[in-house]
N, C-alpha and C positions, 0 to 999 in steps of 0.2 A: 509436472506436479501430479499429474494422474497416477502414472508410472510408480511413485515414489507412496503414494497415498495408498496403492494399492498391495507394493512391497511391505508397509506397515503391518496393515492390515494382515494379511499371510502370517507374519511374524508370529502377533500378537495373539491369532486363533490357537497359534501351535502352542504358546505359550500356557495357552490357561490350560488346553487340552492335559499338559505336563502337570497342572496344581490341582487336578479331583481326584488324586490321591489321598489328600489331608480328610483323617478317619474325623475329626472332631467338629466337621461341618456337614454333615449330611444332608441338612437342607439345602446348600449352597453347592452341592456337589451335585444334587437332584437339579439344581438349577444350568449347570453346566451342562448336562446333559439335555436336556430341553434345549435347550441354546444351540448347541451342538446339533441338533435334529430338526434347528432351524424353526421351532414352536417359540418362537419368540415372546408371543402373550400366557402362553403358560410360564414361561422363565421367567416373566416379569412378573407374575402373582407368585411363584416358589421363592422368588430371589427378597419379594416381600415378605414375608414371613419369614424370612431367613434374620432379616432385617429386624423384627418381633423378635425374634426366640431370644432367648436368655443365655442361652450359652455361645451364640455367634453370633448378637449382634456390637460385641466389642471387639470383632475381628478384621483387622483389616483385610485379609483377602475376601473376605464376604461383602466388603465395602466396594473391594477393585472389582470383583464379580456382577458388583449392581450395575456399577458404573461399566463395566465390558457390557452389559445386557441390554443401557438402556441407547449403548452407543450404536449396538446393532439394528436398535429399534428405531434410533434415526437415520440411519445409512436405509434401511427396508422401509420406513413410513415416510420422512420427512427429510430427505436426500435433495437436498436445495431450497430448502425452507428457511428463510433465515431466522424467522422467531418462534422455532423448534423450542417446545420441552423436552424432547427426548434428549437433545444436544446438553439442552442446559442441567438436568437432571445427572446427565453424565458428567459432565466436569464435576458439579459439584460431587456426587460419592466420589469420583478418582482423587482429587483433594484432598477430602476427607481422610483415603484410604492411606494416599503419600503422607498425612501429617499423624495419624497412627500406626505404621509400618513402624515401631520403632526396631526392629532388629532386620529392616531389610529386605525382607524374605523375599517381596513381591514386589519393592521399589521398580527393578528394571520394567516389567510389564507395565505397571502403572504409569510410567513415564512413556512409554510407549504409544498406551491409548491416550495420553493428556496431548503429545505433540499431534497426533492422528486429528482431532479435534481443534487445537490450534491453528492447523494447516487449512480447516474446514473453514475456522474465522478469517483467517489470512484471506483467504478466498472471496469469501464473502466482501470484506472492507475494500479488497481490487476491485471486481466489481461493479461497488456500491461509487467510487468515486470516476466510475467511468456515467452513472447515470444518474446522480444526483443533481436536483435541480434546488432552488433555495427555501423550498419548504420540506426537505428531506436531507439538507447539508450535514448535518450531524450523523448519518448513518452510517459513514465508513470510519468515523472516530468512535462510535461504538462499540464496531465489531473489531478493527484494529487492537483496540485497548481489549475485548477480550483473547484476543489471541496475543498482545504481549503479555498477561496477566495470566494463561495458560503454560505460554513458556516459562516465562519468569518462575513458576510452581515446580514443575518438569527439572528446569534446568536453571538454578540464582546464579544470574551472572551470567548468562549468556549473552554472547555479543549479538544484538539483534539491527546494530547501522545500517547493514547490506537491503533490511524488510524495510525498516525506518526510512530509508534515501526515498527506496521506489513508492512507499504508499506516500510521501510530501511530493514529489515528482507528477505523482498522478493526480495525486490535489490540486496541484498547481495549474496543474494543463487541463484540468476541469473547472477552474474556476477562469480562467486566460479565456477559454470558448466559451463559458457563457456569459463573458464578459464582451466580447466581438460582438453577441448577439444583442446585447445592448450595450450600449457603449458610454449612455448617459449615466448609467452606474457603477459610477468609478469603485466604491466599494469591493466591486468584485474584483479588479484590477488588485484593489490592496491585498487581498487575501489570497489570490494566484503568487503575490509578490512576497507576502509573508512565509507562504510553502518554500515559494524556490530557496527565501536565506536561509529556512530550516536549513535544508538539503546543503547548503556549503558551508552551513558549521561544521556538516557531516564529511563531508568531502570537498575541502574549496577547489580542488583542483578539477572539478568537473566542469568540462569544456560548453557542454549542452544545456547545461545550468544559467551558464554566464551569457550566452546566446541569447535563451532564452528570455531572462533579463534585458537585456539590449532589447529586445524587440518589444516588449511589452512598454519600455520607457520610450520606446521610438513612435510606437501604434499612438502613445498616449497624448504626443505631441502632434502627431499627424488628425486624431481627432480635435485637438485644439483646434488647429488649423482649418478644419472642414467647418466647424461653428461658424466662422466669419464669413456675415451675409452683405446684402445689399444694404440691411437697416444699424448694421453695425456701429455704433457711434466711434469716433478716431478713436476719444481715450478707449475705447474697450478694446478696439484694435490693436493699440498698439501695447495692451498689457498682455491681451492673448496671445500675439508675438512673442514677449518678451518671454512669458512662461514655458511658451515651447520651443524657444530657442533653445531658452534653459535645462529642459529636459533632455534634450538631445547631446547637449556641450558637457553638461555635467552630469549627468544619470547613463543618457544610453550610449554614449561612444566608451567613454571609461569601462562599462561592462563587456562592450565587443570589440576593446582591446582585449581586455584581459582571456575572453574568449579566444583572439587568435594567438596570444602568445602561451597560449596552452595547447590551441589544437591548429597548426600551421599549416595555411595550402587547402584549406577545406571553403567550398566556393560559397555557401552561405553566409560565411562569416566576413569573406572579401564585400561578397554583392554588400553586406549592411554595413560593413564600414566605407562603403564607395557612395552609400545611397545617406548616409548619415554626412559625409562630410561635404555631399551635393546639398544637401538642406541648409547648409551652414556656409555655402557659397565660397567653401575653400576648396578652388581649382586645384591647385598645385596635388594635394592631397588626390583629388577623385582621377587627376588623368595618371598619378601614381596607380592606383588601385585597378583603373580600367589595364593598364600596360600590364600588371601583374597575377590579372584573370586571363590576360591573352597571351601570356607569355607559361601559364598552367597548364591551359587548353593549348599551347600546341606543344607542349613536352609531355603531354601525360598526364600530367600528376593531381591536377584536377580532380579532387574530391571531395562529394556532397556530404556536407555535415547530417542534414535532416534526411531521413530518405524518402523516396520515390513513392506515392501511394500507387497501389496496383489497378 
């Protein structure tokens, strides 16, 4: 992402470098220049009065020029800020700029700096759903939606599934951990479970998804199971039983079928269908699955779904 952020960027300096040619904005050409020399606070009081004058403030490249200036000014002051004005100042002129270009002229550069900036939010909403706790859970649907609200400007119509899969994926497996961490908060559980369907509307055939699933419906029924104490009365026993029998027979084995019959041979997915079918006291099944992990591991082919932390 750096790499690519930084290739933009290059682009689009060369870019404008090419547009302070146009004789009919000399305020905003004053303003490139400044920019250009790296006076950033002066290019942003020239680019304002540019933004004033009467003869170029109906121009859209005096617009895409704001918005270039004030993009630099967040890259230089507030380069990881997430509740940047300069960021937001900038989208809005480039907007502005793309829905006044009527002949064009400067579309490509302004779509340029609006994806540059997208990529900024993309950034941010990853992120944000890696540290988000539940009085800050909204912050990567935030920032996400303005980086699909970025593109969507840039480019209508672009297929954005590929952003869409991994920010529900990253949801999911941040609301799944802080769900672990309390566990009496089933809540979280549902809203870890709500990302992952997002994610297989999107792609049902994703193997890590469906894993996933299984395990969360497995965890859920294994904490049933811890509940039951010494002071347990039978009926409550035997209804907490029932429910997490239920969740395992009907929720999580169904899912980590469906898991292995998408990603076959992968030892994750054996170990939970061998430890799901051990809960549910179907032998036949578990010394099936036991023979078929040991029969992996000595031909090779043994491979881990989730990988190895370092």
């Amino acid at each position: 992402m750096g790499n690519m952020i930084k290739t933009i960027f290059t682009l689009a300096i060369t870019l404008l470098c090419l547009c302070t040619m146009a004789q009919e904005t000399p305020i905003t050409n004053n303003a490139v220049q400044l920019c250009q020399n790296h006076l950033l606070e002066e290019a942003k009081s020239k680019i304002a009065e540019a933004l004033m004058s009467e003869q170029e403030q109906n121009l859209a490249y005096t617009w895409y020029v704001a918005g270039f200036i004030y993009k630099e000014c967040y890259k230089e002051f507030d380069s990881g800020k997430r509740d940047s004005q300069y960021r937001t100042q900038a989208a809005d002129y480039l907007v502005h700029a793309l829905e006044i270009d009527k002949k064009r002229e400067h579309t490509a550069n302004i779509k340029i700096a609006l994806k540059f900036l997208a990529s900024t939010y993309y950034n941010d909403a990853l992120m944000c759903t890696r540290e988000f706790d539940e009085t800050s859970e909204t912050e990567p649907e935030k920032y996400f939606n303005l980086f699909r609200k970025l593109m969507r400007s840039a480019e209508p119509g672009c297929n954005l599934d590929l952003q869409d899969k991994d920010y529900h994926q990253q949801m999911a497996q941040r609301y799944f951990d802080l769900w672990q961490k309390n566990v009496d908060k089933n809540e979280l559980s549902e809203k870890a479970l709500k990302h992952y369907q997002t994610v297989l509307m999107l792609d049902s055939s994703d193997c890590m998804v469906h894993y996933n699933i299984g395990v969360l419906h497995y965890n859920r029924a294994v904490f049933l199971y811890r509940s039951i104490g010494l002071e347990t009365e039978m009926f409550d026993l035997v209804d907490i039983q029932t429910r997490a029998s239920d969740l395992i027979k009907n929720k999580a084995l169904p899912a980590m079928r469906k898991a292995d019959s998408l990603c076959r041979e992968h030892a994750e997915v054996l170990r939970g269908l061998l430890f799901m079918n051990k809960a549910l006291e179907r032998e036949k099944d578990v010394e099936y699955f036991k023979e078929e992990i040991e029969r992996l591991i000595e031909e090779g082919k043994m491979r881990n779904l989730v990988p190895k932390k370092k």
